[in-house]
Each structure stands twice: as C-alpha cells, then as structure tokens.
N, C-alpha and C positions, 0 to 999 in steps of 0.2 A: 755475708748476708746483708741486704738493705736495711739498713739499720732503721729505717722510717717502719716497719712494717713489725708489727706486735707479734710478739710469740705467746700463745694461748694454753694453757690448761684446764679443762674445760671439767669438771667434775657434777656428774647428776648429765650425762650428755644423752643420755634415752630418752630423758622426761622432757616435759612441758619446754621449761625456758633453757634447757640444753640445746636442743632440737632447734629453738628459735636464735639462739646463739650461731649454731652452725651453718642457717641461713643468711644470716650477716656475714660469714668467712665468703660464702660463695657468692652472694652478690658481690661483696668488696675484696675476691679475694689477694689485691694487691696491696691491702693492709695490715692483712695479718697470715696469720701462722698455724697449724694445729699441731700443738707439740707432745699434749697428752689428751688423753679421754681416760674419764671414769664411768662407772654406771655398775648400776645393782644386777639384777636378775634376768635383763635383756640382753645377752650375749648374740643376740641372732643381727640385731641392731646394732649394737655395740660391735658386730665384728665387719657391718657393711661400713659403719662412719670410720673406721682403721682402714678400709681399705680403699675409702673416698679421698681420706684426708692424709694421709702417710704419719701419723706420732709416730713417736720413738717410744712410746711408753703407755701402759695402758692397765686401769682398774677395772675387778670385777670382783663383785661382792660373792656371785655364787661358782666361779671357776677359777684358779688361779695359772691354769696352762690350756690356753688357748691357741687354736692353731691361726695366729695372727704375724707368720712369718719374722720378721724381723723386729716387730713391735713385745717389746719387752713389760714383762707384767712391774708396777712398783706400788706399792703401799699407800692409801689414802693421806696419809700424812705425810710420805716421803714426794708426793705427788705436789701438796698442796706447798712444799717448800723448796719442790724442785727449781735449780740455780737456770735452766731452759726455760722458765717461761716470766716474761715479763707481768701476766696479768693473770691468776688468778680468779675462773671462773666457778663459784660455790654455788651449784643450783641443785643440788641434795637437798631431800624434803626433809623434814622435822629434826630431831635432834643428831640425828646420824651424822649432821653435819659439824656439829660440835666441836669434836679434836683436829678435824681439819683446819677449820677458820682459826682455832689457835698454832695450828703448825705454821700457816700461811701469817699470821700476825707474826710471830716470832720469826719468823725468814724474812720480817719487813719489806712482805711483799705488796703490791696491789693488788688488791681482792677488791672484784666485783662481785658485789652480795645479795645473792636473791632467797637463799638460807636464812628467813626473820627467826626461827625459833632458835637461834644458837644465840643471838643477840639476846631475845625474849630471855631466856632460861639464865645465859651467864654474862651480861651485858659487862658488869661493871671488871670483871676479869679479862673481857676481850678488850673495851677498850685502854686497860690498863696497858696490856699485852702491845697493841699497836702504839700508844703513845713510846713505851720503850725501846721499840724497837725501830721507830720514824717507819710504819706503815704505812697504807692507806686503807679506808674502807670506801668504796665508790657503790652508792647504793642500786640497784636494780630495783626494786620492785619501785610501780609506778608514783605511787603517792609520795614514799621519800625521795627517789632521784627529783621530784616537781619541786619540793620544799629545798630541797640540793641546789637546784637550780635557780630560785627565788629569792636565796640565801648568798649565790653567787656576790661575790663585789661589796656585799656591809658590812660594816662595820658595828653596826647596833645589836645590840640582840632584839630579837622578835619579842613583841610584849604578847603571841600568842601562834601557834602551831593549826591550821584548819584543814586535816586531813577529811577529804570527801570519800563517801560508800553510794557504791551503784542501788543500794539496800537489796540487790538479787533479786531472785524468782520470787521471792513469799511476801514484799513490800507491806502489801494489802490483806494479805493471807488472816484470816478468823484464827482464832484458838482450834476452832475445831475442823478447819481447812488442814493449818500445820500438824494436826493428829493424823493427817491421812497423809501426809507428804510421803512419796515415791522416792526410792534413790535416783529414777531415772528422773523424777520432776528435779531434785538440788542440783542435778548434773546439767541441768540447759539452762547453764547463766546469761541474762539477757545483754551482757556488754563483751566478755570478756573471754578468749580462749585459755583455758587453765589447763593445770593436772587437778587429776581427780579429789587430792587432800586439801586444795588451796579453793575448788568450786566450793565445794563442802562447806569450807569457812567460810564462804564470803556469801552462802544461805544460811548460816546461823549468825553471820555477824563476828563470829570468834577471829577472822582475820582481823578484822577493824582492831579489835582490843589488842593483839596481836601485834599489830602493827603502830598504837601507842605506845606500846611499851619499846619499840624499837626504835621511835622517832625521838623516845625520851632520852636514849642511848648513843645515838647519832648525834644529834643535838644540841645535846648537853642542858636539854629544859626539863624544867618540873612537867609532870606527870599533869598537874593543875591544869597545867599551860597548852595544854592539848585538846582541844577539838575535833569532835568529829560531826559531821551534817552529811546527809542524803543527799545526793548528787544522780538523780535516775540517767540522766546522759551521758554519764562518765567522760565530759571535756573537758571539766576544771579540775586536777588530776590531784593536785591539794593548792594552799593558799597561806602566806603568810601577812598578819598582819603586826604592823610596827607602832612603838610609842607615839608617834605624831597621827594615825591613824588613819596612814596609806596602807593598800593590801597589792600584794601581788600575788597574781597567780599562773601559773605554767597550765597551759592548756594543749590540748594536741588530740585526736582519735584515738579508739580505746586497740591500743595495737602495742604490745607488752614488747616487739621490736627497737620501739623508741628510745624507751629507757636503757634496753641491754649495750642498743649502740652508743648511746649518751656514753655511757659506763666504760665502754671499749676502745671510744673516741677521744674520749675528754682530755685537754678541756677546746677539741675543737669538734663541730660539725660539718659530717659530710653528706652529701646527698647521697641518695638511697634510690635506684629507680624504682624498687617496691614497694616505698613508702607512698599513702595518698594523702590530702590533705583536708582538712577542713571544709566544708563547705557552707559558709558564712551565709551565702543566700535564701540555703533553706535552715538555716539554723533559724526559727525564731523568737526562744526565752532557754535562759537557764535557771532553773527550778532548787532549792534548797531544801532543807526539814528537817530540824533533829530529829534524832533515831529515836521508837519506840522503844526505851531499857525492859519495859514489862514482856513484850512480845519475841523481842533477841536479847534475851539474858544475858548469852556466852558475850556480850560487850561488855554488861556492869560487872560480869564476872572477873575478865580481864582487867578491868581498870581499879577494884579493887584488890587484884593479885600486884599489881603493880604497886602500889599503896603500902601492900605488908611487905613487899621486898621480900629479900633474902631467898628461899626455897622455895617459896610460893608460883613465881613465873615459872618456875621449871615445873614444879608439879601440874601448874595448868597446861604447858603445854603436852606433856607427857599424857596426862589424862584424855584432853583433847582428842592427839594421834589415836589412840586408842581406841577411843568411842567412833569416832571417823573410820575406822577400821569395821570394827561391829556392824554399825550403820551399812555402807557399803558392803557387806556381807549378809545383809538384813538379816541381823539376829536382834535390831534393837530398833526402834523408831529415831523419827529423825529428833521429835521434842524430847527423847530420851539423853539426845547428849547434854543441853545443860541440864538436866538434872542429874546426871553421872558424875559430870565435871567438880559440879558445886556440893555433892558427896563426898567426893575425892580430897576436895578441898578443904572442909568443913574437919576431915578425918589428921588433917595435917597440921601438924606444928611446926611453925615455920622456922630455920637456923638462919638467924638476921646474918650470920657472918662467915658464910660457906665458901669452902673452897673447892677445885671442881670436882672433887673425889666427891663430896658430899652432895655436888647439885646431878650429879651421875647415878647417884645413889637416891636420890629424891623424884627423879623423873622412870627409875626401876619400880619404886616403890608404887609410884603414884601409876604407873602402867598395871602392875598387878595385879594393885587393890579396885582398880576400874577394873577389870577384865571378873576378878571373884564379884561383886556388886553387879556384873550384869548376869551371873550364872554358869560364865563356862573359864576358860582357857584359851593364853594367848595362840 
C-alpha cells in the first residue's frame, strides 16, 4: 500500500462529523483509506458507507451480525486501538465516547477528536493516558483546532485563550421569548451544520462552557485563562493572545470540513475542490460581545464545573445529555435544561480525586437523578 495515504477509523460515522469525515475520503480519496467504521443505531447507513468504502471492520451499537459481507463486526475499544488504522476518528456524541478515546490514547494512537465530552468529563486521566503512551490528540472541533493552529510554531505560552460563540438562534431572545423556544426553533442554528445534541448546546450556550473546559485540557491553561466572546459571523473561529500583546487568529467559513481535514492532514494542507473561501469584499466588520451569563446560564454553569474539578465536569455533562434528550423529545422546555443541570449539580458532591470507575459512576448518577427531577424515566 502507498504508504502516503492514511488508513482511517472512523467511529460515530452516521452522525454529523462522521459523515462529513467520509466526504473528505471521497473528495481526497487518494489520501486516505477506510479501514473501520463505527456507528450506533443507524445500521441502514452504516451498512451503505461499508459498502461505499470496503473496511475490514465494522461497529454497531444495536446489531452485532450484520449482513456486511466480508467486513467483520470488532469492539468499540478494539476499534479504537486497532494496529490498521493510522488515525483515529472519535466522533461519538457524549460520553459513550469515553473508553474509546482511552483505548485509542493507550495504543498511542492519533486521535482526531471531535468527542469534547470525554475530555470534559475525564481530561486529566486522558491526557495523562496519551502523554504515556507518546499519543496524539489532533482536535476537530472548530474553535480548538483555530487555537491548535495559532499555537503552531511558539514557543510562549499564551497569556490568554479567546474561544468565539456564534451565540445561536436566541442571541437577542427575552426571558420570556426563551419560555417559548421550539425544538425546531434550537435546531436552525444560524452558522453551523451540526448533529442534533451539539445544535442544542450551542442554543443554550452549554457547548461554549464545554468547550472551555476541553481547551483547558488540550492546552495545558488555567481555566482563568480562558475566554469566551460573541462572534455572530463565526469567521474568527477562536484567537490567542500572547504576553507582549499580539493576537492571532485563525479564520476561515463556518464549514466543520476545515478542521476535520486540518486534523486528517496535518501538519500539511491540501486543497479541497469543495472547500469555498472567504469573501473579503463583502465581508464588512467583525463584531465581538461577551456572553450574556444571566440569559445562558448552561456557560456559568460549565465554567464553575470546571473550577470544582474532580466529578463535577462529568456530572455536568452527563446531566446535560440528558436534559438534551428530554428536550428534544419535548417532555421538558428549552429553559428547563439549565435549571435541571444546576439541580443535578447542586445535588452532587464532588470526588476531587476520581478514577474512571468513579467518573462512570458520577455521569450514571447524574443521568438518573436528571431523568427523576424531570418526572419520568430514561
């Protein structure tokens, strides 16, 4: 085999940045490979990208014998540490991604990570796991591959972190506007094509916090050291500013493409004929504004979960999932999730010094006891 060309495993390939993953194979596909696919409860999907892409190897959460010919069912973990694939693609939503991204660290693999809640919930375990094991973590989601990218080539550390939020559909939104929020109004985000649990976050805000806590992980910054500002145009993707008080920023269109190829390419770029570019001419201001903490809670929430450490990130995001679920099933309103969340939270005593048995045990709990607090069952 051409040894230039990347061999892929691709886990979470139904959803959102699976999907957009597998369109990088096909435009480019004389640089990579598709050696495995995972994926939950979309087997109908899951059985046409097996027979698009030829794996040898193939996850499903709700069948284990698929008539997928020659492509052999193997284990989410055994997946994630399979010796076949050179890169590691973790795009499983919420915590389910967890044991993976540590099988994948401990096979000291390259893992490209669009899985923030596994960082969120057991940061300091994973990257303990990839430092020992001479890893990598190559970030996907937009705002950390920008500061990734920002970060390229210094040698300083950043005297400050400026991750940007599109602040979603509800910007402007009244107290009593957000009472009446729709599932389908949180689902028409005005920048970004998502899956459904990540649009979700990013009308409540709970990504942003989400996503501090994962850049504080990456990073290696204080929590302090982290910003977040309104960005409605989503071109300045995040921003680092340094001691001497230069800022760089990584900019580009709001196309979740960019970063997956960043992540699949690195550290070189290639053209992309389906990439478009900027359009400088009619670009004319880019706009800033801290976030309103009163009006999207689920951020203050996050960043004082981040604060108490230990059990706390994983209970938030556990809770979260949860309430996102409800929501989206309209049993609960939309301003119901931060006050489920910060229930949940409020209910939890945190173990400053968990191991993952314990933070497994803390995101079960914290699912639960969301689920009795809104009146029914998961």
């Amino acid at each position: 085999m051409d040894t230039a060309v990347k061999r892929l495993a691709v886990l979470g390939s139904t959803g959102s940045i699976g999907r957009q993953t597998l369109d990088i194979v096909r435009t480019l596909p004389e640089h990579f490979r598709v050696v495995a696919l995972a994926a939950g409860s979309n087997t109908s999907l899951l059985l046409e990208q097996i027979k698009e892409f030829g794996p040898g190897h193939y996850y499903s959460s709700s069948e284990k014998k698929l008539d997928a010919g020659d492509c052999k069912f193997m284990s989410l973990e055994e997946m994630a540490a399979c010796a076949d694939a050179d890169i590691v693609v973790i795009a499983t939503s919420g915590t389910s991604g967890l044991e993976a991204v540590l099988a994948a660290a401990r096979a000291g693999k390259r893992i490209a990570l669009a899985n923030k809640e596994s960082l969120v919930a057991a940061g300091e375990i994973i990257t303990a796991e990839v430092k020992a094991h001479n890893a990598e973590i190559l970030p996907v989601d937009s705002e950390h591959s920008a500061v990734w990218q920002c970060l390229n080539g210094e040698t300083s550390r950043p005297r400050r972190i400026i991750l940007t939020a599109s602040g979603g559909p509800f910007l402007d939104y009244t107290q009593a506007q957000l009472e009446a929020v729709t599932v389908e109004q949180a689902l028409a985000h005005p920048s970004w094509q998502m899956g459904k649990k990540v649009t979700i976050d990013s009308a409540t805000l709970m990504n942003k916090g989400l996503e501090v806590i994962e850049a504080h992980w990456l990073f290696d910054i204080p929590v302090a050291d982290i910003t977040v500002l309104v960005h409605p145009g989503s071109i300045v993707h995040s921003m680092v500013e340094f001691a001497d008080g230069s800022v760089k920023a990584q900019m580009g269109r709001p196309d979740m493409r960019l970063p997956i190829q960043y992540a699949l390419t690195y550290p070189e770029r290639i053209a992309n004929p389906g990439f478009s570019f900027i359009d400088w001419h009619g670009l004319s201001m880019l706009s800033f504004e801290p976030p309103d903490m009163e009006r999207f809670h689920c951020l203050r929430l996050a960043i004082d979960a981040a604060e108490e450490g230990g059990t706390s990130p994983a209970v938030l995001c556990a809770a979260d999932e949860a309430a996102v679920e409800l929501f989206i099933a309209e049993r609960i309103k939309f301003i119901d999730i931060p006050r489920l969340v910060e229930t949940v939270l409020d209910e939890h005593v945190s173990n400053l010094r968990p191991d993952i048995e314990d933070i497994i045990a803390a995101g079960t709990w914290a699912r639960d006891t969301l689920f009795a607090l809104a009146g029914g069952s998961d």
